[in-house]
N, C-alpha and C positions, 0 to 999 in steps of 0.2 A: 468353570465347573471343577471341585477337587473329584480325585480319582487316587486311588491308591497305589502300594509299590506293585512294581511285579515280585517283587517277594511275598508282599500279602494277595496279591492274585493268586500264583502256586504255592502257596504253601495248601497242600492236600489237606482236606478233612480226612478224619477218622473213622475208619471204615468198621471200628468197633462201637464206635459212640456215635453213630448218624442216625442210628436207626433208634434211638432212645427215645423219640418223640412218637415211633409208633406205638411203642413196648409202653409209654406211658399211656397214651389214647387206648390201645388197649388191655391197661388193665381197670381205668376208668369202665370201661365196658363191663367188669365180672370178669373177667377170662386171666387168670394166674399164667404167670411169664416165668417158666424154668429160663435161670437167666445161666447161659454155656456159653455167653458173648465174651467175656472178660476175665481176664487174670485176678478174679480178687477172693480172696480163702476165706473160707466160712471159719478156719481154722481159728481158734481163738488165741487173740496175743498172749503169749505167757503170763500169769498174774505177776511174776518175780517183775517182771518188767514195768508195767503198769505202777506196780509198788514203790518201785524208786522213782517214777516219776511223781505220782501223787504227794511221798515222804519228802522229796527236796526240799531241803530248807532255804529258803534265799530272799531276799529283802528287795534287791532287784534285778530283773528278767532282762539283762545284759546283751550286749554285742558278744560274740563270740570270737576267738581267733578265725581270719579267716580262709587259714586251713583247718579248721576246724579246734575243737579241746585239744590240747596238747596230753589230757587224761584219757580222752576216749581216742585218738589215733595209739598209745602205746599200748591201749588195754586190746585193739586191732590187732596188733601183733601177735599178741596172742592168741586168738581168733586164726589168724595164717598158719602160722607154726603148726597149728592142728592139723591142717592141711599142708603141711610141709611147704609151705610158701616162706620164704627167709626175707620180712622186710623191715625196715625202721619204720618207728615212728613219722621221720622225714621223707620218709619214699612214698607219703599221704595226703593226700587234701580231700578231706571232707567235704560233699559236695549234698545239694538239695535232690535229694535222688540219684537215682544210676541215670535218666535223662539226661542230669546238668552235669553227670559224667561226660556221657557221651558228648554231649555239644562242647565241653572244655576239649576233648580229644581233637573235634572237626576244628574248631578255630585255633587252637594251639599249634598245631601240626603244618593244617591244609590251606593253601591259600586259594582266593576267589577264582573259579574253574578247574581246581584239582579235579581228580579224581579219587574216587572209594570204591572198591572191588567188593557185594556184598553179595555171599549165594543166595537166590532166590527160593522161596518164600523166605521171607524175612521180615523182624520186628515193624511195622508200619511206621514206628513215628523215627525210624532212621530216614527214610523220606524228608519228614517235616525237619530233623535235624539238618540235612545237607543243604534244605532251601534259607534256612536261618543263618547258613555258613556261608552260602554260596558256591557250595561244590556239589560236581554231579553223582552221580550216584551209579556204579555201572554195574549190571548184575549179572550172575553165569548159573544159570536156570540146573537146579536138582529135579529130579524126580521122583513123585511119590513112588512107582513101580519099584525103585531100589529102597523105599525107606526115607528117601530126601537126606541119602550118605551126600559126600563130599564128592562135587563135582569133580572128575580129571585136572590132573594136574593142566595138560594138555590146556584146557579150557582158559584158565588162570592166564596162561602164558600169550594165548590170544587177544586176551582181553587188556594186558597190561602196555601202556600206550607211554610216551615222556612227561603225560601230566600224571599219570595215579603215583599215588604217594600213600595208598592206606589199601590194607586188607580188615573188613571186619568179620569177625563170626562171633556166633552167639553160642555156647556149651554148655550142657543142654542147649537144646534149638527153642524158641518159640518164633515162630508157630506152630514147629511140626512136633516138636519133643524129642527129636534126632538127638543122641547122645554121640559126639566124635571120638572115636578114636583115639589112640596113642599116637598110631602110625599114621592117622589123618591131620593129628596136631603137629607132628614132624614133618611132613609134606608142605603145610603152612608156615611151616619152622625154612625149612629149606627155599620157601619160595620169597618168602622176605629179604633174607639175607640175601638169597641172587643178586633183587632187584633193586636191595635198599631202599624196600619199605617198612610202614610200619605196621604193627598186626593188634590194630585194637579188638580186646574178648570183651566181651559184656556175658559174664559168669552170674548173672543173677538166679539161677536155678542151680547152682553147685551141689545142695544138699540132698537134689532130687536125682536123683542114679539110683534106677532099680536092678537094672544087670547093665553087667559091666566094671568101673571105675573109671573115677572123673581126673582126665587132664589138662590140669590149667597151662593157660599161657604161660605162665610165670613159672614153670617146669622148664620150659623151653631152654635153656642155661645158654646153648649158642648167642641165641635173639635177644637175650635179655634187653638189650641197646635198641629192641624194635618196638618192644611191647611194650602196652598201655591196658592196663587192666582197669574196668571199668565193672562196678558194682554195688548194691544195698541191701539194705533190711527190709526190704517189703513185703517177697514171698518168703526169704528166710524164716522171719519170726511174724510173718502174720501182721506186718507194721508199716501197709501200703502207704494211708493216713502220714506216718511219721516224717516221709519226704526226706530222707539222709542214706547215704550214697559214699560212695570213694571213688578218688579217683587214682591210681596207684602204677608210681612207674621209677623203675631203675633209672631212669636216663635223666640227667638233671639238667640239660636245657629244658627239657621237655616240660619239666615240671616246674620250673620256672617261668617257663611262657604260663600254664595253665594257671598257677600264682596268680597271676595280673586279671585274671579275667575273676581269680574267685576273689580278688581283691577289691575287684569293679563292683561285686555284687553282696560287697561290705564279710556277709556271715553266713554260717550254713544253720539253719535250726536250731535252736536252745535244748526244749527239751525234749527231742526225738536222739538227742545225743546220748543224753542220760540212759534213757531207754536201752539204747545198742550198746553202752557200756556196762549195762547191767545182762544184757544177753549172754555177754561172750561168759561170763558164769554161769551158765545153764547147765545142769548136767551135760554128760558129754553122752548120753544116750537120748537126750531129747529128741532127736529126729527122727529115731526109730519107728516110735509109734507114729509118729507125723509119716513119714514115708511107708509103712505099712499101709495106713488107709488110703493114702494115695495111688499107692500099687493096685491097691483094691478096686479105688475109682476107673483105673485105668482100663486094667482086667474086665471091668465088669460093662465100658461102653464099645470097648475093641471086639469083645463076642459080641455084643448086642447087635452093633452096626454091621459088620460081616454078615450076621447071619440075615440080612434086610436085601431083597431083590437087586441085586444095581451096583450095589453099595460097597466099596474098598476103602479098607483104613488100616493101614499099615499099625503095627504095633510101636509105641516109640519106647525108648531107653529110659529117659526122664522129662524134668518137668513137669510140666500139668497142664501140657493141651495132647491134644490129637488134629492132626489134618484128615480130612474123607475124600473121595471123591464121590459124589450123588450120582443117579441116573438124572438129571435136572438140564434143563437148557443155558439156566444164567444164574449163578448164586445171589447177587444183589436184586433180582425181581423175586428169586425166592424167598428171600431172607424177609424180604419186608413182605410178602404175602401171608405166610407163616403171622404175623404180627397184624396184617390187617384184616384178613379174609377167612382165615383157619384156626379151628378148636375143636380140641378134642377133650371129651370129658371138662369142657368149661375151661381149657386148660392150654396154652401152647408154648413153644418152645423159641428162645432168641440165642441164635450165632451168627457167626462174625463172616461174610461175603471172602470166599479166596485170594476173589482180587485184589483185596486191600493189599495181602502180601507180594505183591508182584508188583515190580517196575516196570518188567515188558508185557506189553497190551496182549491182551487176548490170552494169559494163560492164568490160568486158578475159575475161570468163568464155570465150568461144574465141580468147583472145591468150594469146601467150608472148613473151619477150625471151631474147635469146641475145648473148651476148658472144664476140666472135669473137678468145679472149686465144689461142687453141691455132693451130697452123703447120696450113699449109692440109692436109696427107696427114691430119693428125688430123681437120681440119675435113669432109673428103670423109667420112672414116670416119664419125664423128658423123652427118653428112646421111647415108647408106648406112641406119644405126640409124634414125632419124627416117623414113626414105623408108618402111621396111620395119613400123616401130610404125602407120603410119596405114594401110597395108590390114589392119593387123588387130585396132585398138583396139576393144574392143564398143561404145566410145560414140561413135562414128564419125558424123558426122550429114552 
């Protein structure tokens, strides 16, 4: 009898995308799916962008370097610089996403039974990344009460064993939207260096900083020799679809191990490259209006939900989700009841079970995350569906 690995045994499903089959069945039924599951922007890609992909001229749809254009990593540069990030062109490999970032970090880095220190809640498919690598994933529990700030240094220091070899954080947060600190990125500044690890960021929400000011890893000057900056154009410019990514780090073993693996995997994208070499020429006020309506998004389901019986949601920084905590029993029997059982106005609402975010059992079970990609009258709508699910879910606690 074949039987598969235990890597494809655990490798976790998606606790964003399981419930997709309900969310399909019922909209087969009539009933509209405000869909708050997913990080994906209604926002539309820049036309500049779209423009130089359509206009390329070329005869043949080629291999690419595979660290990427040698034209679209310099014209990255200048993209940093804006951000006060001081890199080469060479300090880059262009990567199929921030994903096949993060998996060059795990395998380049971590060997089979490392360890990775990641605050909990955290991005779900870092799970599926460590079982791909073969390393464990060790988590040090935030809480919504504070915001889901940055756990105690204290915590860190507990948790760091002879195998961990990685710190990850994500700034902005998703799930939560937690925007960190200066003084909390120096705290992971200082505990790297202690321990002589490394401090992979996954900065895919960088543009989204509504109060505050965003500090990258690559600030760090001491660590520089720790970090590994990992990130794309997806929410940036609205260009999930495009799958192109970086992966970016000072340290040149480092970047030389990751070489080999982007070498494995021949090229990164054609023409999603175009695209992000034509962004970094965007006005430089572009984002404004983009993060205006986002701010608005924010604002506008952070009162909604607060003001609902039960109901706690921390305000976050940036990004573009929010965590809750429900009056509910279980978010995964909710989440799909919502989809199978309940409508409201013909109408209901899909988010994402807490627990996906969590590596230790039994916590996020009355949270949920919600992505506020939809324009605020849908967003009202949505909360309307939500307001109206919780006076009548049976498991209502």
């Amino acid at each position: 009898m074949l039987t598969i690995s235990n890597r494809g045994q655990y490798m976790p499903a998606s606790p964003i995308r399981k419930l997709v089959p309900f969310a399909e069945a019922a909209k087969k039924r009539g009933v509209k799916v405000y869909h708050l599951n997913i990080g994906q922007p209604d926002i539309e890609t820049p036309k500049a962008c779209l423009d130089a992909v359509k206009n390329y001229d070329m005869k043949v749809l080629e291999y690419t370097h595979s660290a990427g254009n040698e034209s679209y990593r310099k014209k990255l540069t200048e993209y940093y610089a804006k951000n006060n990030i001081d890199v080469t062109a060479n300090d880059i490999i262009v990567t199929t996403g921030g994903s096949e970032a993060i998996l060059f970090g795990f395998m380049a880095c971590l060997d089979a039974g490392d360890e990775v220190i990641i605050p909990e809640p955290f991005y779900a498919n870092y799970n599926g990344f460590a079982v791909e690598a073969d390393v464990k994933v060790v988590p040090i529990s935030s809480s919504i009460e504070t915001g889901f700030a940055l756990p105690p240094i204290a915590d860190f220091e507990k948790a760091i064993t002879p195998k961990t070899k990685a710190i990850v954080v994500c700034n902005p947060n998703n799930p939560t939207g937690y925007l960190y600190s200066t003084a909390e990125m120096e705290t992971l500044e200082a505990i790297v260096i202690k321990h002589n690890l490394f401090l992979f960021a996954d900065e895919a929400y960088r543009e989204f900083c509504y109060e505050g000011t965003h500090t990258s890893a690559m600030h760090l000057k001491a660590a520089e020799q720790n970090v590994v900056l990992m990130d794309t154009i997806s929410k940036r410019y609205s260009a999930c679809g495009g799958r192109i990514g970086a992966f970016i780090t000072k340290n040149t073993a480092v970047l030389n191990a990751a070489m080999k693996f982007a070498q494995a995997r021949l090229s990164p994208p054609f023409y999603a490259q175009i695209l992000g070499e034509a962004a970094v020429d965007l006005p430089d006020d572009y984002f404004e209006s983009t993060k205006a309506e986002y701010k608005l998004r924010r604002d506008t389901i952070v009162k909604r939900m607060n003001k609902m019986a039960g109901v706690f949601c921390p305000n976050p920084g940036g990004a573009f989700y929010v965590m809750a905590k429900l009056p509910i029993d279980d978010c995964d029997i909710f989440c799909q009841w919502l989809l199978e059982d309940f409508s409201y106005n013909d109408a209901t609402i899909m988010l994402a079970p807490g627990t996906g975010f969590y590596s230790t059992k039994g916590l996020g079970k009355n949270e949920v995350r919600l992505a506020y990609v939809l324009n605020v009258t849908a967003i009202n709508a949505a909360m309307d569906c939500l307001e109206e699910a919780l006076k009548v879910y049976p498991g209502r606690v």
